[in-house]
Steps between C-alpha positions, in 0.01 A plus 500: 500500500536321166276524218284267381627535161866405594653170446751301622756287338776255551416410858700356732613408820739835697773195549485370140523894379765586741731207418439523103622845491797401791398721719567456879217621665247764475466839703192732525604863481313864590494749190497840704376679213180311495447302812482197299668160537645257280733190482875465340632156485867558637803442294328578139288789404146403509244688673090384566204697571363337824133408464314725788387127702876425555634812653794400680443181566765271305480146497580227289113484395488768307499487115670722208313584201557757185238756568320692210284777618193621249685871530884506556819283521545152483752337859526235698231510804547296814182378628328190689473197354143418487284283317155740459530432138548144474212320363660145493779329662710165459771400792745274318687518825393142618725275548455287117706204540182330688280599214 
């Protein structure tokens, strides 16, 4: 489980990561030494923590962000999108030429 401490930065969609660092799609692989998964985007070498809600379920939902943990190394961390945070929103995705 994550800290409370820990922040996240640079957030974005998997799809806008993946294609900004030309990768061609994303794997989730077993360490045997610790039981542990995590994700490398295929074709460049970038690996993610997975956040523990997304286990192995990929989809283009998910969301990228640079993780920095109160104790230990900064990464990338693949986790759900969600919007728990958000204390105001704006949807400029109307259509504006009526307006």
């Amino acid at each position: 489980m994550e800290n409370s401490k820990a922040t996240f930065e640079r957030t974005q969609s998997l799809r806008a990561f993946a294609i900004a660092q030309g990768a061609s799609g994303i794997e989730i692989i077993k360490n045997p030494h610790t039981g542990k998964n995590f994700a490398k985007l295929k074709g460049v070498d970038i690996t993610m923590r997975i956040a523990e809600k997304v286990g192995t379920d990929l989809n283009q939902d998910l969301s990228v962000s640079w993780f920095i943990p109160e104790n230990g190394d900064a990464s990338w961390m693949l986790h759900q999108t969600g919007t728990s945070n958000v204390v105001a929103d704006l949807d400029f995705s109307a259509d504006l030429s009526k307006v």
